[in-house]
N, C-alpha and C positions, 0 to 999 in steps of 0.2 A: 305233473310235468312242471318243470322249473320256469318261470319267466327268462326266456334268454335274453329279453330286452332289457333285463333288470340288472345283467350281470353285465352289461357293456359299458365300458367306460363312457362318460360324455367326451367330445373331442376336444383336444387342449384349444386352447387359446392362441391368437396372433401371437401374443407376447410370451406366452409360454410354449409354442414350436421356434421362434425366437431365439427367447433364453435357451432353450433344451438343445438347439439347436448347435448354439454359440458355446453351452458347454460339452457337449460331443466330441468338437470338432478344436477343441481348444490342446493345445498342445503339454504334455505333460512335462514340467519345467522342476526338475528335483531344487529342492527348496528347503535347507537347512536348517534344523531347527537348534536349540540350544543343546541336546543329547545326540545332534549328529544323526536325527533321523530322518529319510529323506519324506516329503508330503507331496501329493499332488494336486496342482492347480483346479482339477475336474471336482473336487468335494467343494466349492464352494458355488459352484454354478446354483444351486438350489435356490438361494436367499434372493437372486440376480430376477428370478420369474417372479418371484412375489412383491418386491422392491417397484418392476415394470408392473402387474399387476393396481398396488397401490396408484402409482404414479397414474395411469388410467384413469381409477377410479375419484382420481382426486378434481381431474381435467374434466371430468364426466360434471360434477356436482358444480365444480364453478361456471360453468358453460347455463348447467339449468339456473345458476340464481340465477346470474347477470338476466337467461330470460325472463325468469320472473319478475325482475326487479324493474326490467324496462316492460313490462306489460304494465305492470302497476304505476309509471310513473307518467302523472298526465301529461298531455302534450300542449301544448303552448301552442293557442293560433297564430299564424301570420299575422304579423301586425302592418297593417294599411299606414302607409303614408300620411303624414297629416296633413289636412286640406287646405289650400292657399287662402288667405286670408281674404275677404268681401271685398277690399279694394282691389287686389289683385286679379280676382277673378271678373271684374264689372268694366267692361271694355272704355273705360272713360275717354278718353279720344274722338270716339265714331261716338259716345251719347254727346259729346262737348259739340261736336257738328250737327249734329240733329237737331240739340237745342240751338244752335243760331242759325241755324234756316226756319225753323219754327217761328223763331221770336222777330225774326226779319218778316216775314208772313202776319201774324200777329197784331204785328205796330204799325201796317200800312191799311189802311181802312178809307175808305168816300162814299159818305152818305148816299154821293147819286147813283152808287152803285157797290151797292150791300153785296149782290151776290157773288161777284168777285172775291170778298174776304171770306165767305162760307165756303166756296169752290179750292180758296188757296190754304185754308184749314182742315180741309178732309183727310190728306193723306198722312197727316200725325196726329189727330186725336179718334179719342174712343165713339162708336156711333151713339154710344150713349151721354154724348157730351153736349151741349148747347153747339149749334152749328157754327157761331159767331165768339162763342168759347167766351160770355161775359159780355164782348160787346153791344149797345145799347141801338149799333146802327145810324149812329148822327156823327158831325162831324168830319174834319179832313186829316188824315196825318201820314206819313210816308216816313219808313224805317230807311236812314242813311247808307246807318254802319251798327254792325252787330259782334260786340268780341266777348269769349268765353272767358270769368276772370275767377270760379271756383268751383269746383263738385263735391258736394258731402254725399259719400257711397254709405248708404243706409245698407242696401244687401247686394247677395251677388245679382240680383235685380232690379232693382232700385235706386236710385240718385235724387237727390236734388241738385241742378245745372244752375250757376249763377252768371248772369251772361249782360254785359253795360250796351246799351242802345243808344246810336244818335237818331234821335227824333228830332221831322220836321216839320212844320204844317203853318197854319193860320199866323202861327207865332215863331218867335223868333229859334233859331235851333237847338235845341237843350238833350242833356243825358238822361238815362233814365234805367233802372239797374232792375234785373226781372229774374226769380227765381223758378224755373219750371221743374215739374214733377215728372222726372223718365223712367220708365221701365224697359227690359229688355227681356224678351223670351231666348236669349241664349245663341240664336241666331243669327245675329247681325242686322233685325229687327228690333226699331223701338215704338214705343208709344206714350204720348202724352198724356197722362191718367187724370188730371184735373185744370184747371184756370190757375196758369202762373199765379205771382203774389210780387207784386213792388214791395224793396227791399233797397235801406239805405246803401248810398256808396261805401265802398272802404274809408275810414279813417284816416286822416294826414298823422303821421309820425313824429314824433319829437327827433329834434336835429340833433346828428352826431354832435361827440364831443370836438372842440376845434383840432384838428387834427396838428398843425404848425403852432409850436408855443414861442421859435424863435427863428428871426430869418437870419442866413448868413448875408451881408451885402455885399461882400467882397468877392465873392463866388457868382454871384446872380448878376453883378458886372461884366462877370467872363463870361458869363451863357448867351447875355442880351444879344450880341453880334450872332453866333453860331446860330441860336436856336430863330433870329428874327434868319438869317439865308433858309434855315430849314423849315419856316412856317410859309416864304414866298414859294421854295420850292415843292412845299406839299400842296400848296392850293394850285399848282400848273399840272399839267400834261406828261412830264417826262419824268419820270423815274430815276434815271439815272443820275439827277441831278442834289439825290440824296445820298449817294452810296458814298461821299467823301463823310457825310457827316455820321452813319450808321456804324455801331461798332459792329465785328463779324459775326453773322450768323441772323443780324435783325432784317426783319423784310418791314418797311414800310410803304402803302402806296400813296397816289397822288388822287386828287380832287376832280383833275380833268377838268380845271377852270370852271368847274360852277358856282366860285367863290376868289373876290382878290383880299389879300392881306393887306391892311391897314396898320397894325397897333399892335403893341405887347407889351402884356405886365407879368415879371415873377415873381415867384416868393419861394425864395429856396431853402428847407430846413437846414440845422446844422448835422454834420456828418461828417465821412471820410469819403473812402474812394466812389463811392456810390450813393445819388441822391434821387429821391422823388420830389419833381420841381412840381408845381402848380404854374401853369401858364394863361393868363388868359389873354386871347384873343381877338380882337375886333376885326370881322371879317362885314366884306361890302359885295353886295348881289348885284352882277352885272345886269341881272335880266328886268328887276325893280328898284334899284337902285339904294334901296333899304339898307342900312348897317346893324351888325347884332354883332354880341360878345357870346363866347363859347370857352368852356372853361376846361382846360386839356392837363391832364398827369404825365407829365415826359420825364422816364427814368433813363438817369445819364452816368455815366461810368468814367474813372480820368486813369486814361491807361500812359505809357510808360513813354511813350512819345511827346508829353507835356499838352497833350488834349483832351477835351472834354466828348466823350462820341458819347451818342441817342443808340440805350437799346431798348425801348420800349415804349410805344404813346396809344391812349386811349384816354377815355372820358376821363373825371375824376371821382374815383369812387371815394364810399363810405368811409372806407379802410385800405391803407396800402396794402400793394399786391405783393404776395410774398416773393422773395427772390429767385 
């Protein structure tokens, strides 16, 4: 007996009930050939399944590289941000405060009572530290004034605080400049990890270059009057007493009489419509009656009305301020 499963066709394909489908049903279109014979549309449906067929198989193969291709190709981890830099992460502010309450605590010390300085050193240094942190226990001296003036951040834990101290005592009142050692556990805790170390002052700087190489005199004639009503008016009480000299938009305020005007000297570069004068000042303190000079930068402007207005006063810097 025959296999009858042997003699059944397998069943066509999507794209060959498709095509077979499409040429079935496709209309037969007489089609003229060069002898005037007519052809029909339906003989060509054949090529149409195997063409789909192809086209399949083609989808099929590209489908599996691309898999393969992305199995094989390694993957690249996440890359992590990169980490803020030691200064950055080292909360310098709150160790800048820690260091001068420390070093305030520290630099106040009386023989006649030791344990007062161990009691006010406990709560910033290590229990494995001397209690008196160095001190010898003799002695009188009292911390004034304590100000933070550098931190070199070693890690994001670590600092060295450089912090200037007015010391007072037996003798007369003197600075005194103190480097301590802070760590921080991350928390907005610190700890003092050894005996500060005295450490010279900052260096005094070599003086800018002079900044004024020539004065106009004739210009600094016209200012003397204005700028002497605008120096009496600044050392008073009343504000309003400068807005004639102010060009628009400047705010200047007043002293509130904690100073009378005496005296004024300028020195006014040469330029056009806009100058940085140099003023200085001899002011008189009503309360001791003391006189000082004070040295002021007033940039003034000559607008179209034929006057000189103030838009601008503060110390006198390094370097003029840009405009």
């Amino acid at each position: 007996m025959k296999n009858l499963t042997s003699l059944v066709p397998p069943p066509p394909s999507f794209a060959e009930r498709w095509f077979d489908h499409s040429a079935k049903h496709t209309r037969k279109v007489p089609l003229t050939g060069g002898l005037g014979r007519t052809r029909s549309s339906v003989g060509g449906g054949r090529w149409l399944v195997w063409a789909g067929r192809v086209v399949l198989w083609a989808l099929v193969l590209v489908l599996l590289l691309n898999g393969i291709t992305a199995l094989r190709r390694p993957v690249s981890p996440a890359q992590a941000p990169a980490p803020a830099p030691a200064a950055e992460r080292f909360p310098v502010k709150a160790a800048e405060a820690f260091a001068v309450r420390f070093a305030h605590d520290y630099l106040t010390w009386d023989a006649a009572t030791p344990n007062v300085h161990a009691e006010a050193l406990a709560p910033y240094v290590a229990d494995a530290i001397d209690q008196h942190v160095g001190w010898a226990g003799n002695g009188q001296q009292i911390a004034v004034l304590v100000l933070p003036t550098r931190t070199a951040v070693v890690s994001d834990k670590t600092a060295l605080v450089t912090v200037a101290a007015q010391v007072t005592g037996l003798s007369a009142p003197r600075w005194v400049h103190l480097e301590v050692p802070i760590y921080t556990d991350g928390h907005d805790r610190f700890l003092v990890t050894d005996a500060p170390a005295l450490v010279p002052p900052p260096g005094k700087a070599a003086p800018p270059p002079e900044l004024l190489t020539a004065t106009d005199a004739a210009v600094a004639d016209q200012l003397r009057e204005p700028l002497t009503a605008f120096f009496k008016a600044y050392a008073g009480n009343n504000p309003n007493e400068l807005s004639y000299l102010l060009a628009p938009g400047a705010q200047v305020g007043t002293l509130n009489s904690t100073a009378t005007f005496e005296d004024l000297q300028l020195t006014v570069p040469e330029g056009e419509d806009r100058r940085d004068v140099v003023a200085k000042v001899r002011w008189g303190d009503p309360v001791t009656g003391s006189t000082f000079t004070q040295t002021y930068q007033v940039t003034v402007v000559w607008r179209e009305d034929g006057r000189w207005y103030i838009e601008r006063l503060g110390a006198h810097p390094a370097e003029p301020p840009s405009p």
